[in-house]
N, C-alpha and C positions, 0 to 999 in steps of 0.2 A: 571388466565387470561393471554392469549399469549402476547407478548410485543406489537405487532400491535395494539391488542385490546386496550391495556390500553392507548396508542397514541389518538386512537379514540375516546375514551371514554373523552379524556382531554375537558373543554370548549372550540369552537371557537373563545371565545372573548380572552383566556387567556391560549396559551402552553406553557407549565411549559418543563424544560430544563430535560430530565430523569439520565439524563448521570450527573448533578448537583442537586443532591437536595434542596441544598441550595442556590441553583440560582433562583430568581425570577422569576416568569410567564412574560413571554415581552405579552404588551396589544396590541393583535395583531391589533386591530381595530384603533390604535392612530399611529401603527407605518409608517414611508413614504413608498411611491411606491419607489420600489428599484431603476425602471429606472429613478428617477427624482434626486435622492442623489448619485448614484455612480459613480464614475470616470472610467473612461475607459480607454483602456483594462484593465476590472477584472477577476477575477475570481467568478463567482456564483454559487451557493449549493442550490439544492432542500432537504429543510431538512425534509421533509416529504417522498421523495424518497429515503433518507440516513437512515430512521431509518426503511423504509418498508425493506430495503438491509441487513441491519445487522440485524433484528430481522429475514430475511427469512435463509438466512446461519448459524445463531444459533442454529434455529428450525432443521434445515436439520442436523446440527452437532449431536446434543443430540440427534435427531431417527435414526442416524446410529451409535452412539456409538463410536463417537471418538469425542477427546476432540478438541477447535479452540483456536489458538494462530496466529491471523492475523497479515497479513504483514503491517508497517506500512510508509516501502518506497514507497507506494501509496500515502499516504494524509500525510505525516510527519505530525500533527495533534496531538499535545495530549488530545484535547476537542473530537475529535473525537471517537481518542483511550480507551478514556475513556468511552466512549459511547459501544464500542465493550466488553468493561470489564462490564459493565454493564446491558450489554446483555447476557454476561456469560461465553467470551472468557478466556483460566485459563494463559492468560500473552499476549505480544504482542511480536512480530520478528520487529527485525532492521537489515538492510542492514550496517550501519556502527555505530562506538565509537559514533560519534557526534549525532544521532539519539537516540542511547540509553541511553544518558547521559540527552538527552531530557523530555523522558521519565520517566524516574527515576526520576527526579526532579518536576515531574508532581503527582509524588505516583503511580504510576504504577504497578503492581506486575508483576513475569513472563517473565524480557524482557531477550530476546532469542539475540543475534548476529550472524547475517547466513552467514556472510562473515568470512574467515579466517584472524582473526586477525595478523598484521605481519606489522612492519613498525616504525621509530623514535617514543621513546614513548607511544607509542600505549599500549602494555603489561601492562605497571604501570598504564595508564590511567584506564584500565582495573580493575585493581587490587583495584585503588581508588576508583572505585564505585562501585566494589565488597562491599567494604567497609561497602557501603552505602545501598547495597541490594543484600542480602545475598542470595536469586534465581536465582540471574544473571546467564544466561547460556552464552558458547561462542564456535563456533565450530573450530577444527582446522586438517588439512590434512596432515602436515608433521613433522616428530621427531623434527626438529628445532624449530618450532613455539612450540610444548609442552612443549620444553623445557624451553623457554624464558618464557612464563603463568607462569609456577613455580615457575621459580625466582623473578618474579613479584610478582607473591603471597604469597610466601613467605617471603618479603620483608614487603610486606602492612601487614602479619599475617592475611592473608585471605585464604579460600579454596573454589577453585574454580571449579565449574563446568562444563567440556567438552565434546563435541559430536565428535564423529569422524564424519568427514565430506566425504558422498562416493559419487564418479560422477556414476551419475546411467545414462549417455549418452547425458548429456548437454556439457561434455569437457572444462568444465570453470573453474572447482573446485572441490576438492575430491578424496581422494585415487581411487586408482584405481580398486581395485576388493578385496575379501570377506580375501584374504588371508591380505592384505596389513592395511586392515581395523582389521582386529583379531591382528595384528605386533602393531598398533597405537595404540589402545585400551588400547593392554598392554601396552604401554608407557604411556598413561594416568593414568593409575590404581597403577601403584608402582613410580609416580612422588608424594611425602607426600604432598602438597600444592593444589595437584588436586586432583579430583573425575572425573570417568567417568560416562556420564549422558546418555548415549544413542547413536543417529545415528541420521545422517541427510544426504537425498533424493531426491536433486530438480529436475526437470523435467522440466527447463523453455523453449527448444526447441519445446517442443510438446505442449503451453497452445494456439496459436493460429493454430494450423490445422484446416481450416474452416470444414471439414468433418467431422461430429460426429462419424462414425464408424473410420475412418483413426486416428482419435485423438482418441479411445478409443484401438485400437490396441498397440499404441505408447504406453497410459499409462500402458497395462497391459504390454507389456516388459518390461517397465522401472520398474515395478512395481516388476517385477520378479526380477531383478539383485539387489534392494533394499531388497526382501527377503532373496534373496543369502547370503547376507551381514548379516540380524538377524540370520538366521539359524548359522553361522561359529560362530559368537559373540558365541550364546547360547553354542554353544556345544564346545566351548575353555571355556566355566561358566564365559564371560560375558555379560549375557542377557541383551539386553540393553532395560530401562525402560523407556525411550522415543524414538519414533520413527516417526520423522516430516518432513514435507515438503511438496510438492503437492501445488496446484494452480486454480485460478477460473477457468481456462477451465478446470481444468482434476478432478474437486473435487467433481464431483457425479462418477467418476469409482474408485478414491484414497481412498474414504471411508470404501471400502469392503475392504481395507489391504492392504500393512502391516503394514499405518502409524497407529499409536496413536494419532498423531493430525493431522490438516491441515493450513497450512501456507496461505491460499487465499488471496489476499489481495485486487484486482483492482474490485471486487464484490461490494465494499462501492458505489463507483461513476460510474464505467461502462465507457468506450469510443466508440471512432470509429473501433480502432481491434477489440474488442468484438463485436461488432456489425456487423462484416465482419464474425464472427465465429458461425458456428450451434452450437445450445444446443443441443437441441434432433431433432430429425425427424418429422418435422412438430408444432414445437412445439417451440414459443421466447423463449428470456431468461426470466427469472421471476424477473431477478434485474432489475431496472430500471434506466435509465440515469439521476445519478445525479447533472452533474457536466458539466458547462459549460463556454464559455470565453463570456464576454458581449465589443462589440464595439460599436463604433457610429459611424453613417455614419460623415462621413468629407467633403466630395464634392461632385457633382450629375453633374456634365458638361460635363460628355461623355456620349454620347446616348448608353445604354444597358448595363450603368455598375454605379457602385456607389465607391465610394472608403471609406475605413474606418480608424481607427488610430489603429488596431491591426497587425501588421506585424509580423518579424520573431522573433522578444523578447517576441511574447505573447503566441505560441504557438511553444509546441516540433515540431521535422521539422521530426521525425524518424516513422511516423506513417503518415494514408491516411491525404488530405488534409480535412481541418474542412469544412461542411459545414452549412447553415443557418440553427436553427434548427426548430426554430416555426416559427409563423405569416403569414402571407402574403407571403413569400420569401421562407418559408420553404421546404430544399432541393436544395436549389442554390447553384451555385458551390462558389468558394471561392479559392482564388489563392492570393500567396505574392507579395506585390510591393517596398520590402525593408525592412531596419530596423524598419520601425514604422508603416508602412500602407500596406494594406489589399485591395483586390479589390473584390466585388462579381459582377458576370455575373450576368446580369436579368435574369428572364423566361422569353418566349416568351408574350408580349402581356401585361408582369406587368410595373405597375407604377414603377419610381424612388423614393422611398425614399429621405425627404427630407434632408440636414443636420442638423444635431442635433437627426436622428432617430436613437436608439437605438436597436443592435439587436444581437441577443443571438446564438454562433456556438457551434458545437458540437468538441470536443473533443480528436483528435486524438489518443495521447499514455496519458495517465492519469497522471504517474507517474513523468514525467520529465517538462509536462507541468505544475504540480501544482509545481515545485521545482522553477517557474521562480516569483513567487509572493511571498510575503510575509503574504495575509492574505485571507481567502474567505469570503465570503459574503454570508452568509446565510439567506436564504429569506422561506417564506410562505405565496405560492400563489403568488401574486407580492407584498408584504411586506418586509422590508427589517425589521429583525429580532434580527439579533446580528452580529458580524463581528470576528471572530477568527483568530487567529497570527497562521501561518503556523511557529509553531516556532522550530521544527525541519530539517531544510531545511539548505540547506548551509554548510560551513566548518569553525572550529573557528580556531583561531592563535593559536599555542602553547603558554603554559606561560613560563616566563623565555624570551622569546626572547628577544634581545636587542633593543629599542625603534628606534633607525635607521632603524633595518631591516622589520619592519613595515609598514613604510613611502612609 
């Protein structure tokens, strides 16, 4: 039975948590209307649209024969994360230590670190939850930084596993071409404290080209100079035995090669970029929007506009502006009026909303907007469900520091 199915098949009175087994059915029929208990600005999850999202990128992964290890600088999330692994994902990718140290303490298997680690600490950080999880992958770009992993690891009596990291034309990160990638490698491979574990390929300049062929052009070059890169591995004899990265826009052409897995991540909840971006040729995306900011209206005393208490703290400012996404209003524009308030335009001809009405926008950049809460609110239907600690999110203090420098 597909993961979808088995969703469906749950009673309506009582969905049980898949991602937790031993989490209780919440009854969904006792539980409140979300709009009536939650504070505003939140964040709200359609968790019926989050499980149709990762069960459809699972399915899509296993009938093209390459394994998912999602990104989880999307939803920092490890109830979520957990839910991807339990869809069948073989580990989860983190964008930074603090993320992955999240996870790992979640039980997580597989977490990947796609940033090249480098910086106070960092290495031995590293090396301690090596410690603690012995799959732990980490990528790195230059002899410096491999050499610091070592020392690190070798200090903790860990062994650690490394990707070289190749810029396949994002310009952010990554040696630079097949020859400099075979020169790393080998410095991975006769460092005693490391292993080299493969290659990593991001492409995140090209996941929003609205153009489906433009964007499919983009990924098979990129997709070429990432080959470049196995082919030299192999034939220096070190084939590298993962080969990861790719992204929700480019991961129905990344599939054909020459990753081994695919790093997707903003698939889970879907935004406003995506939504500016072609799937295919006459054809939506098949994820669906699951992830929204709820405000409430706050005053109604300008004629043709409302204002709400979500401003520029509620939503990332780096993506289109939000707009209304259901009800009445659905598709109103939505523009900031500062730190804390929000204004929507009417349509022509609608009611104002009074204050106190509640009402639900769409999502700009996904990723940085869920980094601004601490927890989502997960609903079904309009039930408010369970409520989850976005609890990878943010930066911790080092330890050791001195209690003044804190303050």
């Amino acid at each position: 039975m597909l993961y979808v199915d088995a969703l469906a098949a749950a009673s309506p009175a009582a969905v049980p948590d898949p991602a937790m087994p031993d989490h209780p059915p919440v009854p969904v029929s006792d539980a409140p209307r979300w709009r009536d208990v939650v504070p505003t600005p939140a964040l709200v999850l359609d968790r019926d649209a989050l499980d149709h999202n990762i069960a459809l990128m699972a399915v899509a992964c296993r009938e093209a024969g390459v394994a998912l290890r999602p990104h989880a600088k999307t939803h920092k999330c490890s109830r979520i994360a957990a839910r991807q692994i339990a869809a069948g994902a073989c580990g989860i990718a983190c964008a930074t230590l603090d993320e992955a140290e999240v996870m790992v303490a979640a039980g997580l298997p597989g977490v990947l670190i796609t940033s090249p680690l480098v910086g106070a600490g960092k290495p031995e950080r590293l090396a301690r939850l090596a410690a603690r999880a012995p799959d732990l992958l980490v990528v790195a770009d230059h002899p410096d930084a491999v050499a610091a992993l070592d020392r690190a690891a070798a200090a903790a009596g860990v062994r650690l596993g490394v990707l070289v990291d190749a810029d396949i034309g994002h310009h952010r990160t990554g040696v630079a071409g097949p020859a400099e990638a075979v020169a790393l490698a080998r410095a991975i491979a006769a460092r005693p404290a490391l292993r080299f574990a493969g290659v990593q390929g991001y492409a995140g300049h090209i996941q929003h080209i609205g153009n489906v062929d433009a964007r499919r052009s983009a990924a098979a070059a990129a997709a070429g100079q990432l080959a470049a890169v196995v082919t030299a591995l192999t034939a220096a004899g070190l084939r590298p035995a993962i080969v990861t990265g790719a992204g929700t826009g480019t991961h129905r052409f990344d599939a054909a090669g020459p990753f081994t897995e695919l790093q997707a991540g903003s698939y889970t909840v879907m935004d406003a970029e995506y939504g500016a971006v072609d799937y295919a040729a006459g054809e939506p995306w098949p994820f669906r929007p699951a992830l929204a900011v709820a405000v409430t209206v706050v005053s109604a005393n300008v004629p043709g506009q409302v204002t709400t208490d979500g401003g520029t703290k509620a939503f990332a400012l780096n993506g289109p502006l939000p707009r209304i996404a259901d009800g009445p209003l659905a598709g109103a524009a939505y523009a900031f009026r500062g730190d804390e308030h929000g204004c929507v335009t009417l349509p022509t001809g609608a009611a104002a909303p009074s204050p106190g009405t509640v009402l639900t926008c769409t999502v700009p950049h996904c990723d940085p907007t869920i980094a601004h809460y601490d927890a989502v609110h997960v609903v079904h239907g309009d039930r408010l469900v369970d409520v989850w600690a976005i609890d990878a999110r943010g930066r911790r203090a080092a330890a050791g520091l001195a209690p003044h420098m804190l303050r």
